[in-house]
MARVEXKOL-725917 format. One record per residue (C-alpha): x, y, z. Coordinates in steps of 0.02 Angstrom, whole numbers. Example, Ala and Ser with C-alpha at 12.3 -4.5 7.8 and 13.67 -1.06 7.14 Angstrom:
// MARVEXKOL-725917
SITE:615:-225:390
SITE:684:-53:357
***
This chain:
// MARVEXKOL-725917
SITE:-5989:6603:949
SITE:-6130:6515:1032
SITE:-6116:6350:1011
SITE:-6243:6279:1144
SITE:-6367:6217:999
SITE:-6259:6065:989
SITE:-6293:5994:1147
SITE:-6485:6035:1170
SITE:-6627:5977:1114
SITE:-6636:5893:932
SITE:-6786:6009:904
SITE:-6810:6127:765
SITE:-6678:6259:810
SITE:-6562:6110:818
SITE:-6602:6059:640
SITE:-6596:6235:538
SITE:-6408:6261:662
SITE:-6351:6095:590
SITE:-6380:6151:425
SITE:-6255:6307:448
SITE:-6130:6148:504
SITE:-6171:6065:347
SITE:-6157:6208:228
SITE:-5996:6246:329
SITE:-5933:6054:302
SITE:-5957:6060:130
SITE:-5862:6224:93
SITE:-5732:6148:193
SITE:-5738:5996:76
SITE:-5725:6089:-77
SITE:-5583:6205:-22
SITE:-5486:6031:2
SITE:-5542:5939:-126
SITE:-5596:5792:-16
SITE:-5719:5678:-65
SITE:-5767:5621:106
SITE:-5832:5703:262
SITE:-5776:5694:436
SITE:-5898:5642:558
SITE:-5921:5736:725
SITE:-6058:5618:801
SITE:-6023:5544:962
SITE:-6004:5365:886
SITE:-5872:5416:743
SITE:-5782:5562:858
SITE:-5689:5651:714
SITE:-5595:5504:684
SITE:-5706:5405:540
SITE:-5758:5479:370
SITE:-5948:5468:299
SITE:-5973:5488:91
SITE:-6091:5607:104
SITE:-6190:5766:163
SITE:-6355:5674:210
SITE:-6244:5532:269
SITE:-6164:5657:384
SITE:-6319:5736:440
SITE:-6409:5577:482
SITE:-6259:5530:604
SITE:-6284:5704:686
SITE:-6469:5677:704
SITE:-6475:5496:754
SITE:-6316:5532:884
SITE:-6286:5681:905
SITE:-6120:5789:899
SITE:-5967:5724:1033
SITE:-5933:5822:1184
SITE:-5828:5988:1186
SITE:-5820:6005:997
SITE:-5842:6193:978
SITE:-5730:6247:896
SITE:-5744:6164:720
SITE:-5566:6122:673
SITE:-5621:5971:560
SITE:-5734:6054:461
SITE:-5678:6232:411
SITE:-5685:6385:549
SITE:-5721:6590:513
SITE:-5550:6686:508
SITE:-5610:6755:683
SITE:-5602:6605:777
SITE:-5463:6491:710
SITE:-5337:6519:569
SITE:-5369:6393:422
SITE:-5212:6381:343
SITE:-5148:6245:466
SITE:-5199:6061:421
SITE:-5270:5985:576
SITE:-5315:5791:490
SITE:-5414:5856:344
SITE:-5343:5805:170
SITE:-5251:5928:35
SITE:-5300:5958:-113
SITE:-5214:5812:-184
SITE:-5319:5677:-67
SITE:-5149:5678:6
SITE:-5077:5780:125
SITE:-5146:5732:297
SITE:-5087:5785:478
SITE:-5069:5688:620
SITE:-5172:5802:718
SITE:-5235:5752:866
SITE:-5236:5584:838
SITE:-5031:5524:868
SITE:-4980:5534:1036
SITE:-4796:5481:996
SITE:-4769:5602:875
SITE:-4786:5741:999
SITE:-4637:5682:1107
SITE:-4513:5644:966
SITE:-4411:5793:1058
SITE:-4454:5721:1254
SITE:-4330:5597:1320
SITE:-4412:5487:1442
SITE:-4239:5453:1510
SITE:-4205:5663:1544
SITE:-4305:5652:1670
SITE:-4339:5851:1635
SITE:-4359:5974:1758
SITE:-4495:6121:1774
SITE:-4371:6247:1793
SITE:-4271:6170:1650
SITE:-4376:6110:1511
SITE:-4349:6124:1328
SITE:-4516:6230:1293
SITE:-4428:6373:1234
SITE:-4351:6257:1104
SITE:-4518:6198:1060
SITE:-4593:6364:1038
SITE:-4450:6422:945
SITE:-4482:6256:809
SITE:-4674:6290:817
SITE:-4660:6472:776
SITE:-4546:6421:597
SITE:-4688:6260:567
SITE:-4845:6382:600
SITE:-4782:6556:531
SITE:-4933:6593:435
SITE:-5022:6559:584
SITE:-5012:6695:704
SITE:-5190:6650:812
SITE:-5126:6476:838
SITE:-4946:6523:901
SITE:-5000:6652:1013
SITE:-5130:6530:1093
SITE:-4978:6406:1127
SITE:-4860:6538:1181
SITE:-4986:6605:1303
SITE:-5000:6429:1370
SITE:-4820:6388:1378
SITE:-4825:6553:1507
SITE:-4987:6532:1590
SITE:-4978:6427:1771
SITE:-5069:6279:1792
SITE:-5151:6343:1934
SITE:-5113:6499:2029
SITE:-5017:6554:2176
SITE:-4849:6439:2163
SITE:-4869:6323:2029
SITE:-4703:6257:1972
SITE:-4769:6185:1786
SITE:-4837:6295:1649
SITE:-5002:6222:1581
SITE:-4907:6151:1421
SITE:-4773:6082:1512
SITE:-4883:6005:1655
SITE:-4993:5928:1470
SITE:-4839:5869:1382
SITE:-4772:5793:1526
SITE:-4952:5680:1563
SITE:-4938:5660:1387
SITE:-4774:5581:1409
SITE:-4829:5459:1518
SITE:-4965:5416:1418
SITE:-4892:5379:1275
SITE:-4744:5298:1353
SITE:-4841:5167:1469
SITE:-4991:5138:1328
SITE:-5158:5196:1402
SITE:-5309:5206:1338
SITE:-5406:5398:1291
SITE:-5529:5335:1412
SITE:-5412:5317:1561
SITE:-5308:5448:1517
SITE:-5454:5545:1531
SITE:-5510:5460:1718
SITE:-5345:5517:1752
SITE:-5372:5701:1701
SITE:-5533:5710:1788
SITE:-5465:5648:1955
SITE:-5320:5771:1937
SITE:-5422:5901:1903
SITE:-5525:5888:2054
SITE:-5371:5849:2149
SITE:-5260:6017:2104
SITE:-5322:6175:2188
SITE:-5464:6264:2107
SITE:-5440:6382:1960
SITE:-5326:6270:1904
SITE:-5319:6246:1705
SITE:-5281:6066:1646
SITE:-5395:6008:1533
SITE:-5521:5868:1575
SITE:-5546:5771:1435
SITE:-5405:5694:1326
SITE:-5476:5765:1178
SITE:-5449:5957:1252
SITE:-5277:5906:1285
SITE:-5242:5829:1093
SITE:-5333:5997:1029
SITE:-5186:6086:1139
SITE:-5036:6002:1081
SITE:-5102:5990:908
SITE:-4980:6102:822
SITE:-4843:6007:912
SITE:-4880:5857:811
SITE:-4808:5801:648
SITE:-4875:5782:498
SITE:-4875:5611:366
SITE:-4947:5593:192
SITE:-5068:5449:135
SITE:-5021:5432:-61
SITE:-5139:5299:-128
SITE:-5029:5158:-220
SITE:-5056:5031:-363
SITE:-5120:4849:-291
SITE:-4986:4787:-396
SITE:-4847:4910:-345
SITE:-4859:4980:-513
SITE:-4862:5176:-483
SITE:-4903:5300:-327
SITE:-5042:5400:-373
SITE:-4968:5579:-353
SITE:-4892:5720:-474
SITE:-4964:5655:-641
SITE:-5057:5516:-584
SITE:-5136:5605:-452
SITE:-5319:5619:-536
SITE:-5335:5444:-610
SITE:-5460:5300:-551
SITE:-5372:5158:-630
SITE:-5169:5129:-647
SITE:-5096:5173:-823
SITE:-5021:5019:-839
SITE:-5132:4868:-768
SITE:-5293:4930:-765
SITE:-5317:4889:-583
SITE:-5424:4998:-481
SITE:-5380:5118:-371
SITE:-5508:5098:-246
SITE:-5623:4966:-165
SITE:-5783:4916:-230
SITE:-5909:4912:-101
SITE:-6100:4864:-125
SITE:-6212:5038:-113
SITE:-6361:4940:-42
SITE:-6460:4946:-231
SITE:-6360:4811:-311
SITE:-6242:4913:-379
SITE:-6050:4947:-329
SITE:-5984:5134:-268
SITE:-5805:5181:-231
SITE:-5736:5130:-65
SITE:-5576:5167:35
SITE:-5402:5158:-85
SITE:-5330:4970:-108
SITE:-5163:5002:-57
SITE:-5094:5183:45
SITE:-4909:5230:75
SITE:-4878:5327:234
SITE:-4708:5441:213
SITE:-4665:5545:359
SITE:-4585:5687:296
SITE:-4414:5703:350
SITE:-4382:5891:351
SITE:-4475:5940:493
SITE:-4391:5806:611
SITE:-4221:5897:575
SITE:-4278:6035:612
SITE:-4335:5998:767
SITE:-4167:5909:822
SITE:-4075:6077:786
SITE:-4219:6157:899
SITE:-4145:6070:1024
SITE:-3959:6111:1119
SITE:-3939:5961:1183
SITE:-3963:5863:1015
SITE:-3853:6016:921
SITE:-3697:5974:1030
SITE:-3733:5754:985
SITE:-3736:5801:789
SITE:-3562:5892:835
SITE:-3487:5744:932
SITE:-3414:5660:764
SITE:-3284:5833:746
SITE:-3253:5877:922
SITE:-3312:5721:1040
SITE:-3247:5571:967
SITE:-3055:5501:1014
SITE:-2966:5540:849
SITE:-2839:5405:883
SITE:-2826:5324:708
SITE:-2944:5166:749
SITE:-3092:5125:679
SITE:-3232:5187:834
SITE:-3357:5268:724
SITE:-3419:5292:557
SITE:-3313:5458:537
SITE:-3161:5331:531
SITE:-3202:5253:399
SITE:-3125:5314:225
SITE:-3277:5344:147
SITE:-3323:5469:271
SITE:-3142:5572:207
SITE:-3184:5529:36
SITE:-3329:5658:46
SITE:-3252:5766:139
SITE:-3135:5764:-13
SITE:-3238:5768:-150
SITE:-3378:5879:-87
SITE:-3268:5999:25
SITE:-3409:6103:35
SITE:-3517:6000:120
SITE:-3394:5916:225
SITE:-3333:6085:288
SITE:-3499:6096:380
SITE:-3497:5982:533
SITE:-3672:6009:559
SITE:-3726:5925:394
SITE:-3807:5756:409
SITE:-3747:5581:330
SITE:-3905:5450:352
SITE:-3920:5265:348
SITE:-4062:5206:283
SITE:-4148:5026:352
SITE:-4289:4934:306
SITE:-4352:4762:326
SITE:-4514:4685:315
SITE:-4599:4646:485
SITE:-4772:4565:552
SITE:-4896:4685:627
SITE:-4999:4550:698
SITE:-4874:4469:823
SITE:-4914:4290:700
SITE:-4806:4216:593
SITE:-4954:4125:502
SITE:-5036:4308:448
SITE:-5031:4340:273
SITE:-4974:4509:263
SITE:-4850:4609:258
SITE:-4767:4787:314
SITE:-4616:4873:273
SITE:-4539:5002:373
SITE:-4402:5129:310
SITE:-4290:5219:418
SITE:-4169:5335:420
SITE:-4029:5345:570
SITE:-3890:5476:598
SITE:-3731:5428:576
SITE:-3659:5608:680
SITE:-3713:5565:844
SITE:-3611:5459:978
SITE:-3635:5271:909
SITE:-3731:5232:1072
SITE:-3861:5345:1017
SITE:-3895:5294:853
SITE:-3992:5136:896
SITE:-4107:5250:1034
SITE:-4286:5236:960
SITE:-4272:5452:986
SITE:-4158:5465:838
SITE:-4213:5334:726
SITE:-4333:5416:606
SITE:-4488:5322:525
SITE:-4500:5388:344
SITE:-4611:5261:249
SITE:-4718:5124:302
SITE:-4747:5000:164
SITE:-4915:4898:208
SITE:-5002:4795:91
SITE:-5066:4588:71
SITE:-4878:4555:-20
SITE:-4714:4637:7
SITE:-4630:4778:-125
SITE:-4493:4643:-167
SITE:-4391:4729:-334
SITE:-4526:4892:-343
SITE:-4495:4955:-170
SITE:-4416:5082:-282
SITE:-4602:5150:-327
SITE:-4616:5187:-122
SITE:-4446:5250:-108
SITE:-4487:5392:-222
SITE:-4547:5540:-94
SITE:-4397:5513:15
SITE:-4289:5507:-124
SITE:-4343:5673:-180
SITE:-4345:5753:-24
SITE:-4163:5702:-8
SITE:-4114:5756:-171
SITE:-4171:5928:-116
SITE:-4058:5910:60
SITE:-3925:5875:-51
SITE:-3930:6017:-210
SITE:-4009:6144:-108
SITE:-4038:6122:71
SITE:-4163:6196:194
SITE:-4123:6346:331
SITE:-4139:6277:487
SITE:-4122:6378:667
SITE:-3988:6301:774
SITE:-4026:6326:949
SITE:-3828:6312:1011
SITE:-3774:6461:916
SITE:-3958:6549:926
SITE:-3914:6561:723
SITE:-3974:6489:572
SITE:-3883:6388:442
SITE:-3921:6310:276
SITE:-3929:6111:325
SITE:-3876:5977:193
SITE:-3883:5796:216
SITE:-3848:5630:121
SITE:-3864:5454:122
SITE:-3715:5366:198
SITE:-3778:5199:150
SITE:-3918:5078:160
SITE:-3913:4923:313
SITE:-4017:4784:300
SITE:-4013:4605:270
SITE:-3962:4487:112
SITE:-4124:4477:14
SITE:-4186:4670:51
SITE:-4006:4682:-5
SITE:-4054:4614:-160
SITE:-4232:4723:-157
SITE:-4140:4882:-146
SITE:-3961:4864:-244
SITE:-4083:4781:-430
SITE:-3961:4613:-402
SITE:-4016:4439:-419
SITE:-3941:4358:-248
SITE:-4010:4180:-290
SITE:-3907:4154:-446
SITE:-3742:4070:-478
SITE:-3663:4240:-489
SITE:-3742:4288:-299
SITE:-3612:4407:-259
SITE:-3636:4612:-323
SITE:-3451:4652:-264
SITE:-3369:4491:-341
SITE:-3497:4494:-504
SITE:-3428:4377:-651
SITE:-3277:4333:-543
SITE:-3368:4225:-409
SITE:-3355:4039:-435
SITE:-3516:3915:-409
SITE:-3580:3748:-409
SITE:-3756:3685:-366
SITE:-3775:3549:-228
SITE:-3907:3441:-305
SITE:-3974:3361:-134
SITE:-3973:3519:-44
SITE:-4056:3627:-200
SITE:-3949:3767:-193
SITE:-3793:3872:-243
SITE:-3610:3850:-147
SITE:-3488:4000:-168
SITE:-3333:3917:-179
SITE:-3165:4031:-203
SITE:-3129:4111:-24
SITE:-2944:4073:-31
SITE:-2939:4204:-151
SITE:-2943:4325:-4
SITE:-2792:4253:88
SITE:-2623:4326:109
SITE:-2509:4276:-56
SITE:-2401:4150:51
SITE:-2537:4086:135
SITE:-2523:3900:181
SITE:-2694:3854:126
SITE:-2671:3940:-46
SITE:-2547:3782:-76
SITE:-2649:3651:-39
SITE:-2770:3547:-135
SITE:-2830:3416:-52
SITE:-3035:3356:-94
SITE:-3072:3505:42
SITE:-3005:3597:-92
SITE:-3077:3535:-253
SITE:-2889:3453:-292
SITE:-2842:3610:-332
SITE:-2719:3738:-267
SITE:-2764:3936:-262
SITE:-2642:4090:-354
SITE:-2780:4226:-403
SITE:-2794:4391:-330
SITE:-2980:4433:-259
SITE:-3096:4513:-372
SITE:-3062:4663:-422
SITE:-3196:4782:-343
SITE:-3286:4910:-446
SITE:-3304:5089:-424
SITE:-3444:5164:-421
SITE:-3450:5259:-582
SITE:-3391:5061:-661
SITE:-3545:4996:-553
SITE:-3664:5138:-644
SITE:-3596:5106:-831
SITE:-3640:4903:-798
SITE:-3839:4953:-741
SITE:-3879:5141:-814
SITE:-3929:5080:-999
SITE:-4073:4958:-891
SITE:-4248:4994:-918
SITE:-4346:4963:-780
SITE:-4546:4910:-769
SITE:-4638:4883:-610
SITE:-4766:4798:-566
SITE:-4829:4613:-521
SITE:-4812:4484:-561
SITE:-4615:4499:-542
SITE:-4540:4441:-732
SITE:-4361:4391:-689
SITE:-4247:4454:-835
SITE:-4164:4304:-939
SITE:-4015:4192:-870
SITE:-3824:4268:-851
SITE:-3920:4457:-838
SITE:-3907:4501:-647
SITE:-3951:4667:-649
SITE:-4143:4701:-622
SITE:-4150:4874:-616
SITE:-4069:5029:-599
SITE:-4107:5075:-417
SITE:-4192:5232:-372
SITE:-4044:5295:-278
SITE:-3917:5317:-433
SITE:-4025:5471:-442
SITE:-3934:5530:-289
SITE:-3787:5639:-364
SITE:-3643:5601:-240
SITE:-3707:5401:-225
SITE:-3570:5363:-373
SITE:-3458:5416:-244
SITE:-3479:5284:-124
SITE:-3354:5142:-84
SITE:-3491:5055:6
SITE:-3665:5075:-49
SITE:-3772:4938:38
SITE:-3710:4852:213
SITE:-3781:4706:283
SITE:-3849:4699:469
SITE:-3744:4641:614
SITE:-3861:4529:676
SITE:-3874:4410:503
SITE:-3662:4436:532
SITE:-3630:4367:686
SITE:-3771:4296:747
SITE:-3841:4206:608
SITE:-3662:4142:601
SITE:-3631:4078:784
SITE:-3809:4003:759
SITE:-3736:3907:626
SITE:-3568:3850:687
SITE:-3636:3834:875
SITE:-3781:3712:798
SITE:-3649:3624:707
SITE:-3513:3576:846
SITE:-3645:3542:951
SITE:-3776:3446:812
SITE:-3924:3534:888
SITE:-4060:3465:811
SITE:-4135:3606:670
SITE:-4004:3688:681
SITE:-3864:3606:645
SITE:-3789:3607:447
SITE:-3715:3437:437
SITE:-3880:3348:402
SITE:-3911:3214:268
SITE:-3928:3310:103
SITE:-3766:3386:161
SITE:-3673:3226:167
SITE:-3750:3181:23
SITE:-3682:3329:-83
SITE:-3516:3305:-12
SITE:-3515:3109:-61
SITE:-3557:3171:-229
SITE:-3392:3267:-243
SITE:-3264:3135:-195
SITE:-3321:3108:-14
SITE:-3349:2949:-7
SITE:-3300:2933:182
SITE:-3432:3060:245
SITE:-3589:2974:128
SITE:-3747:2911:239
SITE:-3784:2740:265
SITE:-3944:2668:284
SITE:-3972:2535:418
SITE:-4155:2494:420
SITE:-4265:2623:422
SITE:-4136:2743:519
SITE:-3996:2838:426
SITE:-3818:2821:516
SITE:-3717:2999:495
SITE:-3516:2956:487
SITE:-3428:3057:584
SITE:-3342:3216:499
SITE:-3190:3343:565
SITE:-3333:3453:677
SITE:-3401:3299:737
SITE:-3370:3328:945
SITE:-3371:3209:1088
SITE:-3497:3205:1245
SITE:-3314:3285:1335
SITE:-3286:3413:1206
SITE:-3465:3463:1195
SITE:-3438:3514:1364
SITE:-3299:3604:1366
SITE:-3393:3718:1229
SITE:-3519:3752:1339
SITE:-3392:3784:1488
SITE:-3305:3918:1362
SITE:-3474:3997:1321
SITE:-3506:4030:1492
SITE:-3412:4198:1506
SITE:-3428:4232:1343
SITE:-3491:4422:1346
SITE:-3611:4439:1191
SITE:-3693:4637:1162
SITE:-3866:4684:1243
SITE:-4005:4566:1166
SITE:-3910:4436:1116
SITE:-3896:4341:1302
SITE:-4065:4230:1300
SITE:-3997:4176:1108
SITE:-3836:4108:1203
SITE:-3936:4033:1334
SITE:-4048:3943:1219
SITE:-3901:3913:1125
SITE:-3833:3806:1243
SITE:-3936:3728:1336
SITE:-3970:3584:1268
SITE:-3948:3398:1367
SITE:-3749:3402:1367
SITE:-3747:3566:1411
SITE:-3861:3538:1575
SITE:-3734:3428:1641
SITE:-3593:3561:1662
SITE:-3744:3675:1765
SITE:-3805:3779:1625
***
């Protein structure tokens, strides 16, 4: 189809052609029930949205349509020159549904290990066309056009790279070292003119995207409540206004006439289906024979190496045999946290990542950014806090349906397919998100969900918090500090057992009669009831099942911890513990000894059991010095201890 029109002369032909585009754009727009319109100008480039037809065609009149855009992916194509059952960025029916298109250059190389260091001759492109052809089935145009360039030479006579390999690879690179489209595309051009002639890589970085597109991912926007109240999807997919605040579920933006129209949504959930992604592991040999290391890799020697060790990992084996008879199924740990986006601690917003790892692989794989999975990204002005269970919803779903039914998936080891199942293993993350995903109130005298009512508690006054008192209870019987009662010990000596723990079908009976309402403002329930909520993952079938439901992080473990006790021997100022509202809490239990004393306008500490000398500072920091600490955790040593008595032993 001739599509020169576009880059003549705005003249009269150019006009009546650009209504054809328009008529085209709006049929598109009804078929998807969008409300908005792409915009192909060479200002908005596909990638912003205009409100309406004559918004649209003023763009294309004033600016003119961007370079190379002939085949009209964004805005609805004849059955003779692209097949329009593939998404490429253009919204469901629902407002929802949205592909990554063109415009992710990660997503693409989920499967490409920048460490591989791939060859030509051995590439995985086989695997990819093998994923593509189950994504794009309905698609036949599409799939030939990326088989034929998964074949066809970059240039002729002796090229070692096909043209999709020789793309993916630049596309690697790319992504991987953070350029720009507009040097990426310097790049191609000097390439081009570089390689011998006839050759076939693409010039532009948008020809490029438009080749790899149905490599590419897809991600749903589902428009959320400002007050975390309800996603709008399934049943409240068609309303304006939440059900149960009133709050809108758009912007209001001034029209120009003094009057307010509807703007972009308040607050958007992005969940990256999690399907796919497994599929495309299992696509892959090399990743088929890592989800197989836990049964045949791993030193079966009785110790505790991996996750498959553990006894909850036989207790499913045992209770579901037929899913643990399956080596191939998956068991996930889910983490989330809330981060800053904008490098600034001062920035008031915030963003929560969740993401799911795989506990099958070798354990120095499951940390590699390649098989940590981003599922749902959280953004809005204030953190989910207790209804991050209103996000969690499409994930939980989706692994509800790994669970009861499973999806066939094409395993590239065994050139066979199998049905997959997967769980969730457990949830890691640290003491307050904890708290956001279990429905328990952390900040209470009972802050404990495994010890419950058992845990004992008294409030420090000075300091303004809780002290969990009671850890004797987890000695040996004939313990020798079980015996003792000295003030360190409240006066009183120690004969319980520990807490009894809970099972989880006890856990369920304490929480399943709760009834739940989200939404902010956050109204605590009333004092002695712990229980918030009945978290979104009891829905999970097997999660009864579970010894250990919620873990917390390694790093708020042990390094939180030697920050503490390192601070403490040395008295590093901020981050030492022993500080005055300390002493003055422990003076107000019958330690007289330890109380501050004022002289003058400076306060005088007494010294206390962890209290060190100048010598015996040093020493610590002689012992530190071979201290081997895991990857990332060196320059916290260092800074650590290097503080003035430190510098005098050469650190």
């Amino acid at each position: 189809m001739d599509r020169s029109w576009m880059y003549g002369k705005r003249d009269f032909v150019y006009l009546e052609r650009l209504e054809e585009f328009l008529s085209c754009a709006v049929e598109h727009q009804r078929l998807h029930g969008d409300n908005q319109f792409v915009c192909p100008c060479t200002l908005c480039q596909n990638r912003k949205k205009v409100n309406s037809r004559d918004e649209l065609r003023e763009h294309l009149i004033l600016k003119g349509f961007k370079a190379d855009y002939n085949v009209w992916i964004w805005h609805g194509e004849s059955d003779n020159d692209i097949c329009t059952n593939v998404n490429f960025g253009i919204n469901d029916k629902d407002g929802d549904q949205i592909d990554v298109g063109v415009e992710n250059d990660d997503e693409i190389f989920e499967n490409i290990d920048m460490d591989d260091n791939i060859e030509p001759d051995n590439d995985n492109i086989d695997g990819l066309m093998k994923d593509l052809e189950e994504d794009i089935v309905e698609c036949p145009i599409i799939f030939q056009r990326m088989v034929d360039n998964s074949k066809k030479p970059l240039y002729p006579n002796g090229s070692k790279f096909s043209l999709l390999l020789a793309v993916l690879k630049l596309f690697t690179l790319k992504a991987g070292n953070g350029w720009s489209d507009k040097s990426f595309t310097s790049l191609l051009e000097l390439l081009c003119q570089m390689l011998p002639e006839g050759n076939e890589l693409p010039s532009t970085t948008y020809q490029c995207k438009k080749l790899l597109c149905p490599l590419s991912t897809s991600y749903q926007k589902i428009h959320a409540c400002v007050k975390d109240c309800i996603l709008y999807r399934k049943k409240y997919s068609e309303l304006q206004e939440c059900p149960k605040c009133g709050e809108s579920r758009y912007k209001r933006v001034d029209n120009g006439n003094g009057g307010k129209k509807k703007g972009s949504p308040v607050k958007t959930l992005w969940y990256f289906p999690i399907i796919p992604k497994f599929k495309r592991y299992f696509a892959n040999k090399k990743d088929v024979e890592y989800m197989l290391w836990h049964q045949k890799g791993r030193n079966k020697d009785g110790k505790l190496r991996h996750v498959a060790d553990s006894p909850q990992w036989r207790t499913i084996d045992r209770t579901f045999p037929e899913f643990g008879s399956e080596p191939r199924n998956l068991r996930l740990g889910l983490c989330t946290d809330g981060i800053n986006p904008f490098r600034t601690l001062s920035t008031q917003h915030s963003c929560w990542p969740v993401m799911l790892i795989i506990y099958n692989i070798p354990p120095w794989l499951t940390t590699k950014s390649k098989y940590i999975m981003l599922t749902l990204l959280i953004s809005g002005p204030k953190q989910p806090g207790n209804d991050i269970d209103v996000y969690l919803a499409p994930l939980i779903e989706d692994l509800k349906m790994l669970w009861n039914v499973g999806v066939e998936v094409f395993d590239a080891n065994t050139s066979s397919r199998f049905q997959m199942h997967a769980m969730l293993y457990c949830t890691i993350n640290d003491f307050p998100a904890y708290g956001n995903l279990s429905g328990y109130r952390l900040k209470t005298d009972k802050g404990c969900p495994v010890c419950g009512d058992e845990i004992e508690s008294d409030w420090l006054e000075h300091s303004g918090k809780f002290s969990y008192r009671g850890g004797r209870r987890f000695l040996l019987e004939n313990h020798q500090y079980r015996k003792k009662k000295k003030k360190a010990f409240y006066g009183k000596t120690e004969h319980r057992k520990p807490p009894v723990f809970l099972s989880g079908e006890e856990y369920y009976d304490k929480v399943k009669n709760i009834t739940t309402v989200f939404g902010k403002p956050y109204v605590p329930p009333p004092d002695g009831v712990y229980h918030t909520k009945r978290s979104i993952f009891w829905e999970l079938p097997y999660w009864q099942h579970l010894y250990v439901r919620h873990c917390i992080d390694v790093m708020h473990v042990e390094k939180n911890v030697f920050d503490s006790v390192i601070g403490t021997l040395l008295n590093m100022p901020n981050k030492t513990k022993d500080g005055v509202k300390v002493r003055n809490d422990m003076a107000a239990r019958e330690r007289i000894n330890l109380k501050p004393i004022e002289k003058g306008k400076r306060i005088y500490i007494p010294p206390s059991c962890t209290t060190l000398s100048k010598k015996e500072k040093m020493i610590v920091c002689e012992s530190l010095k071979g201290v081997k600490v895991p990857h990332g955790y060196s320059s916290n040593i260092s800074r650590l201890v290097s503080i003035k008595d430190c510098k005098l032993v050469g650190m």
